[in-house]
Every structure is written in C-alpha cells, then in structure tokens.
C-alpha positions as CSV (number, residue, x, y, z in Angstrom):
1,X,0.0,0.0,0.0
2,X,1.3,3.7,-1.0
3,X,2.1,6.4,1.5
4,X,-1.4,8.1,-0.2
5,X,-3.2,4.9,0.3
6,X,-2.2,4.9,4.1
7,X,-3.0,8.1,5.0
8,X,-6.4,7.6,3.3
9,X,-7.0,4.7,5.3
10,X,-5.9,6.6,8.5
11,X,-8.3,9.3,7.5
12,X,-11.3,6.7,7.6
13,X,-10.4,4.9,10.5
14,X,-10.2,7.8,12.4
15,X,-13.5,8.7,11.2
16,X,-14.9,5.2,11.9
17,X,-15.3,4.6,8.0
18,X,-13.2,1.9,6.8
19,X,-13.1,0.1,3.2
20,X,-15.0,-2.7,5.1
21,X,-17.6,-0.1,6.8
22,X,-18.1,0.7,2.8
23,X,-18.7,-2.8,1.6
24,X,-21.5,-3.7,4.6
25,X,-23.3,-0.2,3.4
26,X,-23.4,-1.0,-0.3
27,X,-24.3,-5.1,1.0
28,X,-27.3,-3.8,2.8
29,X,-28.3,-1.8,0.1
30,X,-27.8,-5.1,-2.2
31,X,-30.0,-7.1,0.3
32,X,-32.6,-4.7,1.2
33,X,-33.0,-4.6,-3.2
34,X,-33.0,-8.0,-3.7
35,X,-35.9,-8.7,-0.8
36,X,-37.9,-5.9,-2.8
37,X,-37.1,-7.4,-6.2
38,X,-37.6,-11.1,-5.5
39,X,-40.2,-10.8,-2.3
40,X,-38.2,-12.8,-0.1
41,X,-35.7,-12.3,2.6
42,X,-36.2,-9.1,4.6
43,X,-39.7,-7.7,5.1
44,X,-41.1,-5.4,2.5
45,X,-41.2,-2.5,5.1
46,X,-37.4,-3.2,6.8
47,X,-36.1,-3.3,3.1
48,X,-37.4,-0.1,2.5
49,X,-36.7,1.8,5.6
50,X,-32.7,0.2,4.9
51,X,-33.1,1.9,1.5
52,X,-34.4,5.2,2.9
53,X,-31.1,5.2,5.9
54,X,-28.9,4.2,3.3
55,X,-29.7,6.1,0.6
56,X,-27.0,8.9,1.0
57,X,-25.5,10.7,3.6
58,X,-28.1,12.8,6.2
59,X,-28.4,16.0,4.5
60,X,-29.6,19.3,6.2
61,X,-29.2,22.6,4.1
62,X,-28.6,25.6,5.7
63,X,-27.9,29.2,3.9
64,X,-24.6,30.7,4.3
65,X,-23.4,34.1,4.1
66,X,-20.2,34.7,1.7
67,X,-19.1,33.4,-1.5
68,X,-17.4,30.6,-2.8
69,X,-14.3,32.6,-2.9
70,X,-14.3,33.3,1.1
71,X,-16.0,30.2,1.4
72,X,-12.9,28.1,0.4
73,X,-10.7,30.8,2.3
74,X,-9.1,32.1,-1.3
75,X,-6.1,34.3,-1.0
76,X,-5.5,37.0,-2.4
77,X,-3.1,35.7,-5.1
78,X,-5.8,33.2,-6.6
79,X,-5.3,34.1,-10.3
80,X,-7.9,33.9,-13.2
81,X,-7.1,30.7,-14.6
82,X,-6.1,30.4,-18.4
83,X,-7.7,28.1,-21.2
84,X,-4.5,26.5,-22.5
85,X,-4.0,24.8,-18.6
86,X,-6.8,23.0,-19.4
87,X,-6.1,19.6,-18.9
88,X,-7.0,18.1,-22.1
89,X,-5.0,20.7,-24.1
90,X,-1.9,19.9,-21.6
91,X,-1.8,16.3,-22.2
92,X,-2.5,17.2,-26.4
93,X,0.4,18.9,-25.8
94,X,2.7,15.9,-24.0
95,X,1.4,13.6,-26.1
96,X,0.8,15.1,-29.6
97,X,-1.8,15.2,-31.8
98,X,-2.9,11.4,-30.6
99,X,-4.3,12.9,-27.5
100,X,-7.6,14.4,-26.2
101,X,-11.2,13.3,-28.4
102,X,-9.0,12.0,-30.8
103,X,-7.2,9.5,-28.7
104,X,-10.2,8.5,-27.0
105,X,-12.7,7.8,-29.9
106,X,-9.7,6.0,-31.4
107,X,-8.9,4.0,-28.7
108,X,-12.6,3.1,-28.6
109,X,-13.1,1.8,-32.0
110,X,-10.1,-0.3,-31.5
111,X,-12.0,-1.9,-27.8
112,X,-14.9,-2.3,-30.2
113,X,-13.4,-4.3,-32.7
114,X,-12.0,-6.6,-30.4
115,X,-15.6,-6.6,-28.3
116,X,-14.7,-4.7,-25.6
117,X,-16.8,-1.4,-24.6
118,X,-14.1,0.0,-22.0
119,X,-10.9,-0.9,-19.7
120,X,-11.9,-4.8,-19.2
121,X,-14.9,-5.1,-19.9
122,X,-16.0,-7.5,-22.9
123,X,-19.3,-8.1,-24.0
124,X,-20.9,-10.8,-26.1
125,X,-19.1,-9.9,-29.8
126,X,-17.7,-6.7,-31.9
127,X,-21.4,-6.1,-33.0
128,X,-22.8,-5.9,-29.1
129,X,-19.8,-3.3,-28.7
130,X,-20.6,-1.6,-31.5
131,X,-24.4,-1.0,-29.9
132,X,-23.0,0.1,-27.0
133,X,-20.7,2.9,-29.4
134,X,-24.3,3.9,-31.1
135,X,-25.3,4.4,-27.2
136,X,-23.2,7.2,-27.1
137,X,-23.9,8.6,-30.7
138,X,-27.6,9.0,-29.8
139,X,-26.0,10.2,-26.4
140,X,-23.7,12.8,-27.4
141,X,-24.7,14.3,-31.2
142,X,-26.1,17.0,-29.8
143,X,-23.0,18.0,-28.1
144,X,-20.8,17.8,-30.9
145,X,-23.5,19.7,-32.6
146,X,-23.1,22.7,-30.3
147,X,-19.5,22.5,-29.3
148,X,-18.1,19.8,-28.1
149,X,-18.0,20.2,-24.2
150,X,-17.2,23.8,-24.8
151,X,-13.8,24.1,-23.6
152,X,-12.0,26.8,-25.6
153,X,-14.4,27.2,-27.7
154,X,-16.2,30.8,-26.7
155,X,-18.7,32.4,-29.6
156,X,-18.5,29.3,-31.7
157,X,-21.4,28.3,-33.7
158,X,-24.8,27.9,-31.6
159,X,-23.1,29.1,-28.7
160,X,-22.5,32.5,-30.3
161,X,-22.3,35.8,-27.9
162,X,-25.0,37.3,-30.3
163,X,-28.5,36.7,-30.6
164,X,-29.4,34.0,-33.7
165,X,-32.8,35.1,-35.4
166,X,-34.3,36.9,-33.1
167,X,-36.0,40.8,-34.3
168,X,-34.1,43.6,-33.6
169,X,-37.2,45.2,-32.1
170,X,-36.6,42.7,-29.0
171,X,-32.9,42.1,-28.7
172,X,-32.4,46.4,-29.0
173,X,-35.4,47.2,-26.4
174,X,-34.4,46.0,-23.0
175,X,-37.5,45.1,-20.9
176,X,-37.9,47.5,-17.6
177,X,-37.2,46.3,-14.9
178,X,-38.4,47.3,-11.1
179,X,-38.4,43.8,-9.3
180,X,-35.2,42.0,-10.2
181,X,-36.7,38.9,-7.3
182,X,-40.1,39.0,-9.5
183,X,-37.5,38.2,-12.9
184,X,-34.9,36.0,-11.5
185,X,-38.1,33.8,-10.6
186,X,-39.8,34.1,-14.3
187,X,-35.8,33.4,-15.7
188,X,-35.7,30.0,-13.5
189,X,-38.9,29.1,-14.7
190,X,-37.7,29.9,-18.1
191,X,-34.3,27.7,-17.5
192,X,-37.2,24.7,-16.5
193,X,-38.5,25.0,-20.1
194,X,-34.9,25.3,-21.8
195,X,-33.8,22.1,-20.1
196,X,-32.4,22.5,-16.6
197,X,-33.3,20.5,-14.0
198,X,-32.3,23.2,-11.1
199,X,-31.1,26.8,-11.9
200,X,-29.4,29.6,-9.2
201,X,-28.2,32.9,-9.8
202,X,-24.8,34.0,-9.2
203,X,-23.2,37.6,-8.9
204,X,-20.5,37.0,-10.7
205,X,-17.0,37.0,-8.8
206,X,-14.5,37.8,-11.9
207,X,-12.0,35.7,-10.6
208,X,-14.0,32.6,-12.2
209,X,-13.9,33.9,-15.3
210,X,-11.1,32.5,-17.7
211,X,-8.0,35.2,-18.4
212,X,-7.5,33.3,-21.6
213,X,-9.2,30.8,-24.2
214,X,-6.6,28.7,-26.5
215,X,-7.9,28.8,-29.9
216,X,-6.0,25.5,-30.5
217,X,-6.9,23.4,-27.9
218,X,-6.9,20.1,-29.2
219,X,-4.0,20.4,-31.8
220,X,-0.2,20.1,-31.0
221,X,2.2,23.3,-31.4
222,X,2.8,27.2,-29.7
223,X,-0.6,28.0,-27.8
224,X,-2.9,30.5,-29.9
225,X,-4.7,32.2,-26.9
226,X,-7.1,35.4,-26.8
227,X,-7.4,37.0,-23.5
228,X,-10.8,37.2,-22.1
229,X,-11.3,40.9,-21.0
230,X,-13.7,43.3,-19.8
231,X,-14.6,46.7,-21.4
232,X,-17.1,49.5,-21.3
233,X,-18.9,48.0,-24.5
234,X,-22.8,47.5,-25.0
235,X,-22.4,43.8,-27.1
236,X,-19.7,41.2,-26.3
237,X,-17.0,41.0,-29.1
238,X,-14.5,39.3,-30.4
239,X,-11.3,40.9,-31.7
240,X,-8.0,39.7,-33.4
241,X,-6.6,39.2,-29.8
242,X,-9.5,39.4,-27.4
243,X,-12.6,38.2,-26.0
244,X,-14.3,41.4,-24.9
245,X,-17.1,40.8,-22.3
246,X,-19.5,44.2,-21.5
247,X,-18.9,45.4,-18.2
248,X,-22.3,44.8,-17.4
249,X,-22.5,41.3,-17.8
250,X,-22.1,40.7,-13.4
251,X,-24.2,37.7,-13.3
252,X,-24.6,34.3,-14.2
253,X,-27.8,32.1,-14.4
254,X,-26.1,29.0,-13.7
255,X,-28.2,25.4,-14.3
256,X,-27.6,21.6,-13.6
257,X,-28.5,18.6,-15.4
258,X,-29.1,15.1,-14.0
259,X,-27.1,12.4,-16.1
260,X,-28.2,9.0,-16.3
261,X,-27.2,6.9,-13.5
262,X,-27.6,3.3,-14.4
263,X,-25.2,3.4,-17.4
264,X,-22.5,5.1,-15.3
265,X,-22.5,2.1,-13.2
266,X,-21.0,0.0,-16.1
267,X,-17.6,1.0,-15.8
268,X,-15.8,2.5,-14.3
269,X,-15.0,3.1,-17.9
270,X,-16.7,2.2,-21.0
271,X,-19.0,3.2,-24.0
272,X,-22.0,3.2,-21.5
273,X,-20.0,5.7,-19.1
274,X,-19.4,7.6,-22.0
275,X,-23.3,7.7,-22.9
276,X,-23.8,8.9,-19.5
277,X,-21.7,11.7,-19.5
278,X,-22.3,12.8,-22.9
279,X,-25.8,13.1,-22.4
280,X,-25.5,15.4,-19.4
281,X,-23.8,17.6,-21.8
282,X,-25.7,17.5,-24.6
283,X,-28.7,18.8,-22.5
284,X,-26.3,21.3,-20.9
285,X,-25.5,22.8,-24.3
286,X,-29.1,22.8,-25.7
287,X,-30.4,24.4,-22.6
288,X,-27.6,27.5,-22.6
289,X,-28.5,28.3,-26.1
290,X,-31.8,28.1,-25.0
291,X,-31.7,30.6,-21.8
292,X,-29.8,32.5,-23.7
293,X,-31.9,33.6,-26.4
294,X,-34.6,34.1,-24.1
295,X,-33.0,36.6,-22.3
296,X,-31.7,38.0,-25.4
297,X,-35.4,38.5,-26.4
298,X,-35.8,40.6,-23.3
299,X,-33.1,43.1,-24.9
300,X,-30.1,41.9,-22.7
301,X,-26.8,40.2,-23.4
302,X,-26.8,36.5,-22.6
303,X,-23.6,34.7,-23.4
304,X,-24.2,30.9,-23.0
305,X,-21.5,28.6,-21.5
306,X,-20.5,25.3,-21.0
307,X,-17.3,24.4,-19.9
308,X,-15.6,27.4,-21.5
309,X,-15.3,31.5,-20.5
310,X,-16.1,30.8,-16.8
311,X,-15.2,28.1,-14.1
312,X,-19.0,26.4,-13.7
313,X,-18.4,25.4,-10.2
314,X,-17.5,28.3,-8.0
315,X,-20.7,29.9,-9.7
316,X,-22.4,27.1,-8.8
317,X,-21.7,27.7,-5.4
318,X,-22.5,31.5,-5.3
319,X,-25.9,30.3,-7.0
320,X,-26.7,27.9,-4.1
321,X,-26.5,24.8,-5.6
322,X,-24.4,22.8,-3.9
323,X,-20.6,22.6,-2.6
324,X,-17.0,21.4,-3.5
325,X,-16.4,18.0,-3.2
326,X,-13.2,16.1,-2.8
327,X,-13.7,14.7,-6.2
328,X,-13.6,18.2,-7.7
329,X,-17.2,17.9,-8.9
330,X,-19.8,20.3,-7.6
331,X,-22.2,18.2,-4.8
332,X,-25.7,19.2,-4.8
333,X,-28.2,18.1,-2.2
334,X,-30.6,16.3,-4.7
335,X,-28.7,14.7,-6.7
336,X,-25.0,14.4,-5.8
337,X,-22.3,14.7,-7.9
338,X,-23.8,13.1,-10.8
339,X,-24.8,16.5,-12.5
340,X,-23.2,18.5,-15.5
341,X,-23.1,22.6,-15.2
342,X,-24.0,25.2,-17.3
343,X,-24.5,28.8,-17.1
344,X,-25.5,31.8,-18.8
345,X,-23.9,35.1,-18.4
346,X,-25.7,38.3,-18.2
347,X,-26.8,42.1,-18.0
348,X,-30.0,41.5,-17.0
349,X,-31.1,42.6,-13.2
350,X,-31.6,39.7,-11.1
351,X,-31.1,38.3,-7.5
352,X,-28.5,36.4,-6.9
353,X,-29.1,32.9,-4.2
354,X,-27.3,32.2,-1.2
355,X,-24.5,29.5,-1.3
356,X,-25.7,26.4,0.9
357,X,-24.1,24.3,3.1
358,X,-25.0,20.7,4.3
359,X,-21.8,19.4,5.4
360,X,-19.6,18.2,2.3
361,X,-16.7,19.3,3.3
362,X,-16.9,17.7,6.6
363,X,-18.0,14.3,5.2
364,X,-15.5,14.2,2.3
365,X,-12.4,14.8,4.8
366,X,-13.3,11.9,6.9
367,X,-14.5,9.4,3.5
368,X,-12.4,9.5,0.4
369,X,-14.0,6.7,-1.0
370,X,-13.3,8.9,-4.6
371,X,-9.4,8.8,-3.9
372,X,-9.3,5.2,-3.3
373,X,-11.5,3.9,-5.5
374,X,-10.4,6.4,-8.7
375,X,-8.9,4.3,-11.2
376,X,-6.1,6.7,-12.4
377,X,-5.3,7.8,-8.9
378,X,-6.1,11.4,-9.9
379,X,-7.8,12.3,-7.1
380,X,-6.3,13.6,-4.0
381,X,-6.2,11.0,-1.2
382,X,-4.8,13.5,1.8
383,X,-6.7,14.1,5.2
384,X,-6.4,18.2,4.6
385,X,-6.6,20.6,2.1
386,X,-4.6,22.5,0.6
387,X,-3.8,25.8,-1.3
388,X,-2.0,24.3,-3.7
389,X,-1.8,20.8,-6.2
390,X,1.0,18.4,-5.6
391,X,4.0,19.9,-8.2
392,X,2.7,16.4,-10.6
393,X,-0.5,17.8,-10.7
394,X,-0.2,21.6,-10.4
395,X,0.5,22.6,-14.4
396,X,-3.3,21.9,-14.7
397,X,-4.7,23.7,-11.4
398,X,-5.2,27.4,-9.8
399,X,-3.6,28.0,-6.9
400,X,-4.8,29.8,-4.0
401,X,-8.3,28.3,-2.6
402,X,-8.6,25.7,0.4
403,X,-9.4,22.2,-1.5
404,X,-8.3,18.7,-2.7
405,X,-6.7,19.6,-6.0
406,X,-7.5,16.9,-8.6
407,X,-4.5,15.9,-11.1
408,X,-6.4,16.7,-14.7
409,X,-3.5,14.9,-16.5
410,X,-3.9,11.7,-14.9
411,X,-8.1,12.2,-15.4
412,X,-7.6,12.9,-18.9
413,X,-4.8,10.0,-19.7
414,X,-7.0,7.8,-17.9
415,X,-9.3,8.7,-20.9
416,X,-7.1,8.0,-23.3
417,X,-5.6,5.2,-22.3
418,X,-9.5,3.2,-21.6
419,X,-11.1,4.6,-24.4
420,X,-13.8,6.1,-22.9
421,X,-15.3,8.7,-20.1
422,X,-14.9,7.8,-16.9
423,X,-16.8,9.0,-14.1
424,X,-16.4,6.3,-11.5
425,X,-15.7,8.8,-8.6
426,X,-19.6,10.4,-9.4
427,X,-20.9,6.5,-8.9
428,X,-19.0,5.4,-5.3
429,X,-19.7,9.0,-3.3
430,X,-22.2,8.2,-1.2
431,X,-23.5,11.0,-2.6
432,X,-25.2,9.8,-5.1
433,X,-28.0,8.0,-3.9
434,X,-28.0,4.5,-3.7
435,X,-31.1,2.4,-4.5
436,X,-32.1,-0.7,-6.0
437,X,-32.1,0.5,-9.4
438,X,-29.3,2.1,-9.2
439,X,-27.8,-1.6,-8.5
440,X,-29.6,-3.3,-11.0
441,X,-31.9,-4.7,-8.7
442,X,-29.3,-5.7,-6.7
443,X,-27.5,-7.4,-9.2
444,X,-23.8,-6.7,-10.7
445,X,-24.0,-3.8,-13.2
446,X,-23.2,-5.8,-16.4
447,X,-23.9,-4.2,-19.6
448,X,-26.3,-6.8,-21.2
449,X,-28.9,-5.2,-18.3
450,X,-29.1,-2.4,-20.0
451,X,-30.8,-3.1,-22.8
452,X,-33.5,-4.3,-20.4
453,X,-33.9,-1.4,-18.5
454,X,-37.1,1.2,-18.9
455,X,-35.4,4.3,-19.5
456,X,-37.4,7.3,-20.0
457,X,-36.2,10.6,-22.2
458,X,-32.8,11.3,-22.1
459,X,-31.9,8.1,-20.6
460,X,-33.1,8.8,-17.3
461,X,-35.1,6.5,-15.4
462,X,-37.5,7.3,-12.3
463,X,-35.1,6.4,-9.9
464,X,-32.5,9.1,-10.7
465,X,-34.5,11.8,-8.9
C-alpha cells in the first residue's frame, strides 16, 4: 500500500469509515434490493426503511453568508485561470496530436473491434460493442453539434455571444425592470422549459472567469490564446486578440443537469460511461443556447456557457447549488455529484441565491471513498486541504483556494488510455444515492442489463431523482 493509500485509510479509520464499513453499506443496500425485487428475505417494510437510511449521507441545508471565494478561504493571489492549462489541451500537448477526443474515440473503435466497450470489460461480440458505441452517438450528437463540451471554444457556432434570429425590435429594447426577485423567478422558470433541471443565480465573482481561451486546444504546437477581458462595450466581441465581455455582464444564471445513473455504473470506464456523461452535456448545451436567447429576447446580453469563458463550479456555489467535493465535482443536495453545469452570463437585473451548506466538506475529509476507489489515482487522497496541487499535478490547477486539487492529467490520460469517459468517482460518493435501481436490482451492473432497462427521455429513469 502507497504512502497516499495509508494516509487515506488513516483518515477513515479515524473517522470510523473503513473500506470494510463501505462494503457492509453497499451489501445492505444489495439485500434490502433484492428482498424488494424477489419478495423474499427481509420484510417489505425493513427493506425499504434500509433503502431510505442508506440512501445517501443525512443532508440538512442551511444558507450561508459569503461566496465561494471566502467560502474556500481564497487568497489573495488566486489568479484567473487560463484556457490552455486545461487539462485536455496539456496532455494534447505531451502527447501530440494522438491525445484528447481524438485519442479517445480511437482507442474506442479499437475496444470495439475486439468486443470490448471500456478498460476490461468484454461483452458478447464486436457487434454488441458496436451497440453500445451507437449508445453514445444518440448520447452525445447533440453536443458535438453545439461544441463539443465547450472548452475553448467561446462564440463558436450555436453558442454565439449574439443573438441568432431573433427581431431587432426585442434584442435592442431591453424590458424595464423594477423587481429584479419578480424576474430571477420568471428566468428559473424559463431555464425549466430550456432544459435544466435546477437553476441559481450568481453575482459573478470575476476571478471565475477565464484570463484566456486557447484557440488550439486540441491540436499540438505554440498556444494560440485570446485573453478574455472586460470593457465598457454595449455587445460582447471578439477581436483579433480578445474576448471582450460588456462590463455589465455581473451575473450568471447557472443550471444543472441530471445524467443517467444506471449506465455510469458500467464501468468504471466504457461506452455506457461515456453515454452517461455525454448526455448530461448534450442537454447542458441545448439548454444554454436556449436561456440564452430568451433573455436576449428581453433586450439583454446573454452569453451561453458550457465548460468554456467561466469556471462552472465556484458559480455554482455562489448560485446555491451545492458545494465542492473532494472529487472536484460540484455536490448538490438532490442529486450528488452526478450532475453537469451550465450557465448563462448576463446584464440583465436579477437576484443572486445564497450558497448552501450541508456538510460536504466535513464528510469528504473523513471518506475519500473517490481517492481510493479512482482508477487513475487522480484524485487527491490527503486528510487536509490544501492551497496548492501536488508539483505532478499543479500545471493543470489554480492555486490559492482551500481544496483537494484533482491531477487533470492523470483524469484525462486515464481517458485515453481506456477509451472512454470515466466517471467512476460520481458512482461510489455516497452522494449519489444509492437504490435498487441504481444496482440493478441488486444485481452486478453488467452491460447486457441495460438493454432491459425502462429508460425514460434522455436516458433517465425514475429512480434518478
């Protein structure tokens, strides 16, 4: 066992949550499903109060005052982070031009021929596999419609800074407005209708936004960046060398999206990961254009986002939506980790929410289930945080907040290397809640099972709200 290993199992032991403690929670999980699936074993009302106890950790919200960014204890050197430390253009850029998508859709098509959907896991033949790769074409067309995951790619296509067919008579009359509480509530409801399945508003803190997008991300060679800056201008622009955001623009509707659960347990990396994933951000992407051109139609900028222009989940936080998790991922109260981000930026007068807190931060420090169980060890197995990412890990981080620093270059090889998404670290935090579905009705996940499954639009089923 590794030094890391150690101290994470120190960590849980002095918590009273071992590895063992872990495998009796998921067992009675297992048991109390299989009594409810078969109608033997425990009695129907002691299998479901075990599934209600067990579901997730106890969560009670509470309204906090601050921001992420005193929240996490930032100092004052935090930095705007820059588009070419992303972690998918680093490793493009240590492994050349084999790296990124690329290597990963290549890597799958090579599983697939030799009937294999992910990192050891075969299925029946090279046909079954290649259902599993149409799984995530119907998954994920929409996102590469819009722009693939959105990284570096600001006012590209759909996801323009301008308004797309809209009359000028809407988008050059901004609506009045007195009773910016009375708006935010009509723009959530409007978010609903776009896509989302929770929205908050953020005020935004401009350290979140990027300095810098590469215009090359995914190709080998000198970075081509353009700063992303703010200037006394009515539109957003884009210049030779520059982003140019309005001054105005100080807040961000910021919306999640559920992904499907049961696929995601077929891994911890394959096709049907991949599926999982991609279809969180297709919905993210069709619901930011969406908002967007809503608010547009009010007469305000609206600048839709995905991954790109702004960090998704310290404005998560200012909008209330959840809190930092060991893993890195934003942790929301309904739904765990196993949600995708999206936000729009804006002009238009609204109310920003309160950031929450129901006791992540406290639970994450004494589990670290993520750490152990992460298949490319990219996830930081230490007791405390930290202000900084181990030197390994630290080209594709921002110094300067209190966290676990995740090592994007392992993630990302990790990719690469299995030829899928991975996720796995959404699927074990306890988090995400745990039912018989989610286990396959108690069952191993295998991925003949899913092609049995009632799944609903999107590839959700019942069970993942």
């Amino acid at each position: 066992m590794s030094k890391e290993e150690k101290t994470s199992m120190r960590a849980r032991k002095a918590a009273g949550i071992t590895r063992r403690d872990f495998v009796r929670y998921v067992g009675s999980v297992t048991t109390a499903a299989t009594a409810m699936a078969t109608g033997i074993g425990l009695p129907k009302n002691e299998a479901l109060a075990a599934l209600r106890t067990l579901r997730k950790p106890k969560v009670k919200i509470r309204q906090v005052k601050g921001t992420a960014a005193e929240i996490y204890q930032c100092k004052p050197e935090l930095k705007r982070f820059h588009g070419k430390d992303l972690a998918f253009r680093v490793v493009t850029q240590e492994l050349g031009a084999e790296a990124g998508s690329v290597a990963v859709a290549n890597k799958a098509i090579e599983n697939m021929h030799h009937g294999y959907i992910g990192h050891g896991v075969p299925v029946a033949d090279p046909i079954e596999a290649r259902m599993f790769l149409a799984l995530n074409v119907a998954a994920t067309t929409w996102n590469e419609i819009i722009g693939p995951y959105g990284e570096n790619l600001e006012n590209k296509g759909f996801r323009s800074w301008h308004p797309q067919g809209l009359p000028p008579e809407l988008t050059s009359n901004p609506v009045p407005i007195d009773d910016s509480k009375e708006v935010t509530k009509k723009v959530k409801v409007m978010s609903a209708f776009a896509g989302a399945d929770r929205a908050g508003v953020a005020k935004i803190d401009r350290r979140w936004v990027y300095a810098s997008a590469s215009k090359n991300a995914e190709e080998p060679g000198p970075d081509e960046s353009k700063n992303i800056v703010f200037k006394a201008v009515d539109q957003p622009r884009e210049t030779k060398t520059e982003f140019v955001l309005p001054e105005s623009v100080q807040y961000a509707v910021v919306m999640i999206f559920v992904q499907p659960r049961a696929p995601m347990q077929v891994g911890p990396s394959t096709l049907a990961t991949l599926a999982s994933t991609n279809q969180g951000y297709s919905q993210m992407g069709i619901a930011a254009v969406a908002l967007a051109q809503a608010i547009r139609s009010l007469g305000y900028v609206a600048i839709p986002c995905m991954n790109d222009t702004a960090l998704s989940v310290p404005l998560a936080i200012d909008a209330g939506l959840g809190q930092l998790g060991r893993l890195g991922y934003l942790i929301t109260p309904e739904f765990g980790p196993h949600v995708r981000i999206a936000k729009v930026l804006t002009n238009m007068p609204l109310t920003p929410d309160n950031p929450i807190d129901f006791g992540v931060t406290e639970y994450c420090t004494n589990c670290g289930i993520c750490a152990e169980e992460c298949p490319a060890g990219a996830i930081c197995p230490d007791v405390e945080r930290s202000y900084k990412a181990t030197p390994a890990a630290a080209h594709t981080q921002n110094p300067g907040a209190l966290k676990w620093y995740i090592d994007g270059r392992k993630c990302v090889r990790w990719w690469a290397e299995s030829g899928s998404g991975c996720g796995y670290c959404m699927t074990v935090c306890p988090y995400t809640r745990i039912t018989m579905g989610d286990w396959f009705g108690g069952e191993k996940p295998v991925p003949e099972k899913i092609w049995d499954m009632h799944f609903e639009a999107y590839g959700r089923r019942k069970i993942d709200y």
